[in-house]
N, CA, C and O atoms as a GROMACS GRO file, in nm:
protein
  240
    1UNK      N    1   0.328   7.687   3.027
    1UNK     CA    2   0.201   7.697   3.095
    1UNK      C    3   0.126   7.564   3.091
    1UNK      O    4   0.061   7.542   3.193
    2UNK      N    5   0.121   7.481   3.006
    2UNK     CA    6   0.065   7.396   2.989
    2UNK      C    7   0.146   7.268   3.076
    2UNK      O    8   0.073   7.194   3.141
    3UNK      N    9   0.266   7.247   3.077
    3UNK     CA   10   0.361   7.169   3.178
    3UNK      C   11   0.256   7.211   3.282
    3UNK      O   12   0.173   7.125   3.312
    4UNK      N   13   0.251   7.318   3.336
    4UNK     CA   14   0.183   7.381   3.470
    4UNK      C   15   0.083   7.271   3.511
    4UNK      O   16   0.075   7.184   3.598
    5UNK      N   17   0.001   7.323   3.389
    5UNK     CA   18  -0.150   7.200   3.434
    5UNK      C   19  -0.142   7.083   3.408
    5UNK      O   20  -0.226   7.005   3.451
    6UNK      N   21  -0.042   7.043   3.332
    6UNK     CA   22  -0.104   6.878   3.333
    6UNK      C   23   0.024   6.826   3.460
    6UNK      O   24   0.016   6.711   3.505
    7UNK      N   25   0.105   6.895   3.496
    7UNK     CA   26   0.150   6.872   3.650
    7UNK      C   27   0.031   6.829   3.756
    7UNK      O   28   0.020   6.722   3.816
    8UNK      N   29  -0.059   6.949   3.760
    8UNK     CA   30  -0.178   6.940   3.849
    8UNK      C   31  -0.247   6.845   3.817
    8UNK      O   32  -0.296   6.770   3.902
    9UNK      N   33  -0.270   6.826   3.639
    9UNK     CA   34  -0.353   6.726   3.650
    9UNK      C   35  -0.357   6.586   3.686
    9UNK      O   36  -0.444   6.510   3.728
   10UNK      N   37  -0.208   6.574   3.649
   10UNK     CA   38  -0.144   6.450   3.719
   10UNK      C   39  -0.173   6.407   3.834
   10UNK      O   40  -0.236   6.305   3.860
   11UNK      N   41  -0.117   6.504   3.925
   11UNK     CA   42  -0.148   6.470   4.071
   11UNK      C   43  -0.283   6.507   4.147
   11UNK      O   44  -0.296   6.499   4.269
   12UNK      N   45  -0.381   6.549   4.061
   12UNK     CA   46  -0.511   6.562   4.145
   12UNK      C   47  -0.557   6.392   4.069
   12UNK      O   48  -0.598   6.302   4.142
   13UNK      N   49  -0.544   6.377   3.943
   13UNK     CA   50  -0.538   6.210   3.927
   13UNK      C   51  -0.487   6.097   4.023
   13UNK      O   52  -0.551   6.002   4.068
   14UNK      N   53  -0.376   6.126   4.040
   14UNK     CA   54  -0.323   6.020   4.113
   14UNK      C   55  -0.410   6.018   4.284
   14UNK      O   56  -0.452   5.920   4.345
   15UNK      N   57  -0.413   6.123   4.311
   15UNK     CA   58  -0.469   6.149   4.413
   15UNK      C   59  -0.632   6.107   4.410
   15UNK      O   60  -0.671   6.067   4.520
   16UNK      N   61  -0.730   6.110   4.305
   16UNK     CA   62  -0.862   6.015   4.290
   16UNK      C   63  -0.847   5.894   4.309
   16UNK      O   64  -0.922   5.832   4.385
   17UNK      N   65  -0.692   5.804   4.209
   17UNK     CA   66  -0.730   5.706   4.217
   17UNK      C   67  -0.673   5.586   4.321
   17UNK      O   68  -0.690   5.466   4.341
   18UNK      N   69  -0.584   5.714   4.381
   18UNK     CA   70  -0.501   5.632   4.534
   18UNK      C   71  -0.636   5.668   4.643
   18UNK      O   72  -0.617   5.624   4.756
   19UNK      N   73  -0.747   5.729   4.625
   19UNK     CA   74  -0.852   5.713   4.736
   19UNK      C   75  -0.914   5.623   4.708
   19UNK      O   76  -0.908   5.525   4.783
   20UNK      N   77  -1.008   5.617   4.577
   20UNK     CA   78  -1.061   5.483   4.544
   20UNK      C   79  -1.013   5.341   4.563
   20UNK      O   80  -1.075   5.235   4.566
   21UNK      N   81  -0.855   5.376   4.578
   21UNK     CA   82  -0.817   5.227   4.553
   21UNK      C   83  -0.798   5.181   4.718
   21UNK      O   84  -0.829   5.065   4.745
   22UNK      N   85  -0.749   5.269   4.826
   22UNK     CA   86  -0.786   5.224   4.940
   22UNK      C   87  -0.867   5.244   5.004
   22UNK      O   88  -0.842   5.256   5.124
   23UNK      N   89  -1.027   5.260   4.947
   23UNK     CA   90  -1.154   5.316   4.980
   23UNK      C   91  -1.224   5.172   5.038
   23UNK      O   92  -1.307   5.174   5.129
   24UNK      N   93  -1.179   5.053   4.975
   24UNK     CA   94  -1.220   4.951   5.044
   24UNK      C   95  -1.226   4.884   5.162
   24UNK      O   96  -1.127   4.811   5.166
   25UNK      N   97  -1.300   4.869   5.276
   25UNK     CA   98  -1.288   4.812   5.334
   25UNK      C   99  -1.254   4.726   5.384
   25UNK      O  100  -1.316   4.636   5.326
   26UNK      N  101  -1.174   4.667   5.481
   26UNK     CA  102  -1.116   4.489   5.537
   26UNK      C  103  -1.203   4.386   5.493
   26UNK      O  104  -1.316   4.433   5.508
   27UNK      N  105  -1.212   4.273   5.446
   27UNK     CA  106  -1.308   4.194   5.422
   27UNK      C  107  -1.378   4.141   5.513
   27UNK      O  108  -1.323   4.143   5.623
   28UNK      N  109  -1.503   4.082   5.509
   28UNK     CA  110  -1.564   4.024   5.609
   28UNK      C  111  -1.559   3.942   5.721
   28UNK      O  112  -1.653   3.865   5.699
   29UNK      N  113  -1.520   3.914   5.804
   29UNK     CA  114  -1.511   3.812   5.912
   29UNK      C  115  -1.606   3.708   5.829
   29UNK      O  116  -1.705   3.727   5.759
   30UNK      N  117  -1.515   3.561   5.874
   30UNK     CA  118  -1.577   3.423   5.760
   30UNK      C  119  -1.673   3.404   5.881
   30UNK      O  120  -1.659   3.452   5.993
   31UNK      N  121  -1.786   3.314   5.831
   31UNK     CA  122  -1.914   3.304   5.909
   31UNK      C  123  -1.856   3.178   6.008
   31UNK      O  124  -1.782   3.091   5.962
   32UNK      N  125  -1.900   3.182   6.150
   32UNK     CA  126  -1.914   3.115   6.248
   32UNK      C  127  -1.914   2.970   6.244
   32UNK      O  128  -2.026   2.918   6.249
   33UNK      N  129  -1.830   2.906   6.239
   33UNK     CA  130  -1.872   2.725   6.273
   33UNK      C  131  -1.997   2.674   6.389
   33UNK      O  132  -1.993   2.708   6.507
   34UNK      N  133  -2.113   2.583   6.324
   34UNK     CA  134  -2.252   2.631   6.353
   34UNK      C  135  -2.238   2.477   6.400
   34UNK      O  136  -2.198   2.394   6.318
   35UNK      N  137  -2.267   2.445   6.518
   35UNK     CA  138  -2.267   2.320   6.594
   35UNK      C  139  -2.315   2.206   6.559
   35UNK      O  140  -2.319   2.246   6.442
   36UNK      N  141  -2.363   2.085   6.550
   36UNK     CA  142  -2.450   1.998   6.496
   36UNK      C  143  -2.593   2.026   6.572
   36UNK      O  144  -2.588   2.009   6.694
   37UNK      N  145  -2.703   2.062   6.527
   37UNK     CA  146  -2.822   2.104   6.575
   37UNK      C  147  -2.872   1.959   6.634
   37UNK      O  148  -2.870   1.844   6.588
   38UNK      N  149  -2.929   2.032   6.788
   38UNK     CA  150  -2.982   1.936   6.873
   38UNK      C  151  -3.081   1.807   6.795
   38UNK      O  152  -3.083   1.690   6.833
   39UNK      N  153  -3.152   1.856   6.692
   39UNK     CA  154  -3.230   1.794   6.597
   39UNK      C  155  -3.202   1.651   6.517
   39UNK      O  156  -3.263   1.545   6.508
   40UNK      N  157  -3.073   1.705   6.463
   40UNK     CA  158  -3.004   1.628   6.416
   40UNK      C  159  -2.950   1.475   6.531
   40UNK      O  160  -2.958   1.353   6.517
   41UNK      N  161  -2.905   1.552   6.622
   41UNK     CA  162  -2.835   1.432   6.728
   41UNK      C  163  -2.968   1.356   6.756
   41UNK      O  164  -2.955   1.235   6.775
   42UNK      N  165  -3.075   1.400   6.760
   42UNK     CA  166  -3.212   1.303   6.794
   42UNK      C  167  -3.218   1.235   6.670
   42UNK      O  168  -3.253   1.120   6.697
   43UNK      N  169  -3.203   1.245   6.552
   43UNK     CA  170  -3.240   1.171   6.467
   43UNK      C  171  -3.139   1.072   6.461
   43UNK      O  172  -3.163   0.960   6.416
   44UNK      N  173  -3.021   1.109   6.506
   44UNK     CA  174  -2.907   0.994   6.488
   44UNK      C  175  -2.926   0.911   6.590
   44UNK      O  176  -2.852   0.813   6.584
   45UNK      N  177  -3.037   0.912   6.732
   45UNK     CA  178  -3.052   0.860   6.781
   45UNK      C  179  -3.125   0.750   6.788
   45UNK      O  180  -3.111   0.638   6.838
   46UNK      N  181  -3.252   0.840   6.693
   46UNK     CA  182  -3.380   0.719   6.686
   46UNK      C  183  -3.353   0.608   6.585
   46UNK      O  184  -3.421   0.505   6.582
   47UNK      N  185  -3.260   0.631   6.511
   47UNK     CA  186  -3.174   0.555   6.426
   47UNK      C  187  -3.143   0.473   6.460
   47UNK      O  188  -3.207   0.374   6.424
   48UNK      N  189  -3.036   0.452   6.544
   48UNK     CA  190  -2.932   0.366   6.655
   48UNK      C  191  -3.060   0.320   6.730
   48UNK      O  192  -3.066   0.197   6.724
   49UNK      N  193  -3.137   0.358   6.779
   49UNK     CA  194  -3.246   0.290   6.834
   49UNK      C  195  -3.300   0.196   6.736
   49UNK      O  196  -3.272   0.076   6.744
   50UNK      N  197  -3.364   0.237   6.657
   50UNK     CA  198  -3.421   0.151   6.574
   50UNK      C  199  -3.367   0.025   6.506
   50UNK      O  200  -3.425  -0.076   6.466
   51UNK      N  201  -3.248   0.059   6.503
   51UNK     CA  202  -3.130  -0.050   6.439
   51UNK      C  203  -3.106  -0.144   6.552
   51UNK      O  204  -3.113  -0.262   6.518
   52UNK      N  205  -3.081  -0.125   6.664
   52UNK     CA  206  -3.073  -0.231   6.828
   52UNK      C  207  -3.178  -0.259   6.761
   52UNK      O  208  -3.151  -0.287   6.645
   53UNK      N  209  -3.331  -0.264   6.796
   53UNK     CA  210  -3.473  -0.263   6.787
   53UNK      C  211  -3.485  -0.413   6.693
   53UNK      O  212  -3.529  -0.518   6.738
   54UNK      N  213  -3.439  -0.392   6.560
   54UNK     CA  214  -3.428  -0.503   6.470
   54UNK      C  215  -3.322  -0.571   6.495
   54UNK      O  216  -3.331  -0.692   6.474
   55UNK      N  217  -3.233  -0.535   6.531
   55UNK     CA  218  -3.102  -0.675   6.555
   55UNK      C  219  -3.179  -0.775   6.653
   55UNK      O  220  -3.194  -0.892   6.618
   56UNK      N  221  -3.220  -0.738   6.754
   56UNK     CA  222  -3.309  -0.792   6.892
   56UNK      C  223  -3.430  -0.895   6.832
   56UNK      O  224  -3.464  -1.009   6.863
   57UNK      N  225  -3.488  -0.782   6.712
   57UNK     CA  226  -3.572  -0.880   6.648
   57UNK      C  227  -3.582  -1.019   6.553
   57UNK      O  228  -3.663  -1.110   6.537
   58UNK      N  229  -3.462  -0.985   6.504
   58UNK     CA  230  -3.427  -1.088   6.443
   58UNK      C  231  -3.355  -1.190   6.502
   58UNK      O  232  -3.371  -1.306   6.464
   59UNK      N  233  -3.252  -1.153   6.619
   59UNK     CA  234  -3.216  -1.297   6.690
   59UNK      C  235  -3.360  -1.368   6.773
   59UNK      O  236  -3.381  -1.487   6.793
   60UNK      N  237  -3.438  -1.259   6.809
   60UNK     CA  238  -3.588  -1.342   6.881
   60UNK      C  239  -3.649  -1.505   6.744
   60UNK      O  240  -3.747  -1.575   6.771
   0.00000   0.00000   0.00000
């Protein structure tokens, strides 16, 4: 009698922990590659500007 139940108990076990264990979800999609912000390209500009600006000045 006791074979009986720990038969069952076995397999209502195995059966908890084979749900839990594929209870997880796929992992997340990795986040988006995010462009160089328009912001940025202006500042690399006024830069390069500014740098002509003094080369100009200094050959004057």
């Amino acid at each position: 009698m006791a074979k009986k139940y720990s038969k069952a108990i076995l397999l209502i076990l195995l059966i908890v922990f084979a749900n839990s264990a594929f209870a997880q979800g796929p992992p997340p999609p990795p986040p988006p590659i995010t462009p160089i912000d328009g912001g940025v390209v202006a500042l690399f500009l006024a830069g390069a500007a500014y740098a002509i600006k003094k080369i100009r000045d200094k050959n004057k």
